[in-house]
C-alpha positions in Angstrom: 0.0 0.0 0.0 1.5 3.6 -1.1 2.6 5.7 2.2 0.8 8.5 2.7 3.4 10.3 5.5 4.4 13.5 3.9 7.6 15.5 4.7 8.2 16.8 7.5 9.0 20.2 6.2 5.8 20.5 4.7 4.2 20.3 8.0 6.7 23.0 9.7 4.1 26.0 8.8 1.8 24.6 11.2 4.0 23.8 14.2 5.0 27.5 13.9 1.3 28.3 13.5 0.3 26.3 16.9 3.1 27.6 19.5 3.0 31.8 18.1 -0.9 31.2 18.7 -0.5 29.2 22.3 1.8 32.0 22.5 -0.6 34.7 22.2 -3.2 33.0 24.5 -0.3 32.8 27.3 -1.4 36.9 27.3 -4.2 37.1 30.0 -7.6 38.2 28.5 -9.2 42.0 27.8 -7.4 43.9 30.2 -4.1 42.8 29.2 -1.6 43.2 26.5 -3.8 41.5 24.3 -6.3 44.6 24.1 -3.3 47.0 23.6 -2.1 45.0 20.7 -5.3 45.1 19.0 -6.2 48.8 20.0 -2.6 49.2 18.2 -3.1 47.3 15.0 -6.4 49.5 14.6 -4.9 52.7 15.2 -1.8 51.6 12.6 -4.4 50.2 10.1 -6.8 53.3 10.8 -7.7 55.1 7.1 -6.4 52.2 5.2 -9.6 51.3 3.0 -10.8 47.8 1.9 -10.0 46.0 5.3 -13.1 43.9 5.4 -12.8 43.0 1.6 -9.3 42.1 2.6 -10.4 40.1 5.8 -13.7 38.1 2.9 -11.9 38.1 -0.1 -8.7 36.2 1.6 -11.3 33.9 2.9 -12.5 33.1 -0.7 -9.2 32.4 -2.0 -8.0 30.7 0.4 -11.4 28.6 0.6 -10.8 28.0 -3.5 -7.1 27.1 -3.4 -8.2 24.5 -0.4 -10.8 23.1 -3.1 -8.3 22.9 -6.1 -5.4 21.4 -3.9 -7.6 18.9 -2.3 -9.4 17.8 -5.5 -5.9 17.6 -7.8 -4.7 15.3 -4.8 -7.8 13.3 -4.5 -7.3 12.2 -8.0 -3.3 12.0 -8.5 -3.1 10.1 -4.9 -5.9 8.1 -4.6 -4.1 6.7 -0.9 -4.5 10.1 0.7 -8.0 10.3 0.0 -9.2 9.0 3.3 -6.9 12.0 5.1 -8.4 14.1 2.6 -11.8 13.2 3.9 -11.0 14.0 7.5 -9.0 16.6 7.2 -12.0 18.5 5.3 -14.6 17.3 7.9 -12.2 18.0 10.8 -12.3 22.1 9.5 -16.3 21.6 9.9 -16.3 20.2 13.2 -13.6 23.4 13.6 -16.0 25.8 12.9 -18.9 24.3 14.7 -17.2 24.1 18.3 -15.6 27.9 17.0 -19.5 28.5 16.5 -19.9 27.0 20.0 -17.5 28.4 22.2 -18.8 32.2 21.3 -22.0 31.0 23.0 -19.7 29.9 26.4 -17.5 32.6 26.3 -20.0 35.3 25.8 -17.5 38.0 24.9 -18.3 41.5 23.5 -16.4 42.2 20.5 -14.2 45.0 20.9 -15.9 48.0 18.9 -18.6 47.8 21.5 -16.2 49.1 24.0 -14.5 51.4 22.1 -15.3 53.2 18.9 -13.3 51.7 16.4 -15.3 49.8 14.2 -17.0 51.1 10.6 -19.4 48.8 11.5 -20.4 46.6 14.4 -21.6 43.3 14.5 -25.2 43.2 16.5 -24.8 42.7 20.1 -25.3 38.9 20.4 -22.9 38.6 18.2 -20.2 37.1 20.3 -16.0 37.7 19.6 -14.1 34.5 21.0 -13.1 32.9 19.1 -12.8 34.4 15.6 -14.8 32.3 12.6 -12.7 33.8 10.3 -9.0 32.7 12.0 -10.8 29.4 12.4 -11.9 28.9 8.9 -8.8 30.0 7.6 -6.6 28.4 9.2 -8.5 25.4 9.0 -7.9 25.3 5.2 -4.4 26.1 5.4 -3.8 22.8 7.9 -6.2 21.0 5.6 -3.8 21.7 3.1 -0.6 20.7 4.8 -2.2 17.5 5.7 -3.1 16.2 2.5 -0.8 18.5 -0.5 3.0 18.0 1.6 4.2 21.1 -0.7 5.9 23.0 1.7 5.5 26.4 -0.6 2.0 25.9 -1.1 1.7 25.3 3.1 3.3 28.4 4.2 1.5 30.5 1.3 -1.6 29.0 2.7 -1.1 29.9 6.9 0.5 33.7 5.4 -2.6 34.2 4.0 -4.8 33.5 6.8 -2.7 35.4 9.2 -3.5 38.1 6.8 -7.3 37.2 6.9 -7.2 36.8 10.8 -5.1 40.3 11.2 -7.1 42.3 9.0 -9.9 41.5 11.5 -8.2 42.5 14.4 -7.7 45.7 12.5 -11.1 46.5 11.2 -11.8 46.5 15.7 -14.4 43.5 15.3 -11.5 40.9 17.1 -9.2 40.7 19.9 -5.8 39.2 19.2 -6.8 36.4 21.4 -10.1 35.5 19.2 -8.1 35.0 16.3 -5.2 33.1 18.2 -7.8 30.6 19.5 -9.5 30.5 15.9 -6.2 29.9 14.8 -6.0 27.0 17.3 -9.1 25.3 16.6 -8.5 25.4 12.6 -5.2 23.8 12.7 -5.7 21.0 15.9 -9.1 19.6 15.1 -8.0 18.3 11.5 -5.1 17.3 12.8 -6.7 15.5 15.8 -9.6 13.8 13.1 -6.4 12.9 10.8 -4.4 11.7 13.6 -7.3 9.4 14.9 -8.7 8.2 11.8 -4.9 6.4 10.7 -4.7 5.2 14.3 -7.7 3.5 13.6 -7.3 2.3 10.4 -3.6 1.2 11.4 -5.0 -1.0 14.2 -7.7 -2.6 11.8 -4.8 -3.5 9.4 -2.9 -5.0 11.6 -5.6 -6.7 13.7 -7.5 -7.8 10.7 -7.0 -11.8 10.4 -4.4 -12.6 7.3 -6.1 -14.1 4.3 -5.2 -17.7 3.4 -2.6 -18.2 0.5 
């Protein structure tokens, strides 16, 4: 049966990804350094025009180059397609509990508190963590685990930390919302991956051998 490990270079975008965002989340919550950083990155990106068509349309492409990297590999290696599989359902499940822990955490988005926002989300609309960081990140490790071009990975994570930055800058996100996004996109695939070739390596090698 092919191998389906991929280099380990390939997967160096998304250890760097994981420790800068368990990093960030070392920061303690609003209060903290965390809402200087982002009360910063508003004030350097304040005037610059576009930032939410920055924040969507690097969403789009990076939601299209997922699509096109994960269909060319479905077809040219037909032994990744089960990581392919749960890599792609491991971002959904990302998004879901990203979905979920806004209704736990509860937290006001930071243009409620201060001014800084164009627009605001409604109230209700909860900040931690980030949908965007999660979704984009999320392809990007989706990518890693299933492509093993190192290139395309890194290409892939720069532009979600563009996606998940623009948002801190438009004043809709904390830097720890888009750090925990960032956290849930990248683990869960990597956890559903992880788990399903456990699984399927204990089945092979459990599995009774078949008469000559």
């Amino acid at each position: 049966m092919p191998s389906t490990r991929l280099p380990a270079r390939s997967l160096l975008p998304v250890v760097v990804t994981i420790c800068t965002a368990a990093l960030l989340l070392t920061i303690p919550m609003p209060g903290s350094v965390s809402v200087l950083g982002t009360r910063w990155l508003h004030s350097t990106a304040a005037g610059m025009p576009g930032l939410e068509l920055i924040s969507d349309a690097g969403l789009m492409l990076l939601a299209a180059t997922t699509a096109a990297s994960l269909g060319r590999t479905w077809w040219s290696h037909p032994e990744r397609r089960p990581r392919i599989v749960m890599a792609a359902a491991g971002v959904a499940l990302a998004y879901v509990l990203s979905e979920g822990g806004k209704l736990v955490f509860a937290q006001e988005r930071p243009c409620t508190v201060w001014l800084i926002a164009a627009e605001c989300p409604p109230p209700g609309d909860w900040s931690l963590p980030s949908n965007h960081a999660t979704l984009a990140f999320g392809a990007a490790a989706a990518i890693a685990l299933t492509v093993g071009r190192s290139w395309l990975t890194w290409s892939a994570m720069a532009l979600a930390t563009v996606v998940a930055v623009a948002r801190v800058a438009q004043g809709v996100h904390y830097l720890h919302d888009i750090a925990l996004g960032a956290l849930l996109g990248v683990a869960v695939p990597i956890i559903l991956v992880a788990f399903s070739e456990r699984l399927r390596e204990s089945l092979h090698t459990g599995s009774p051998a078949r008469p000559e």
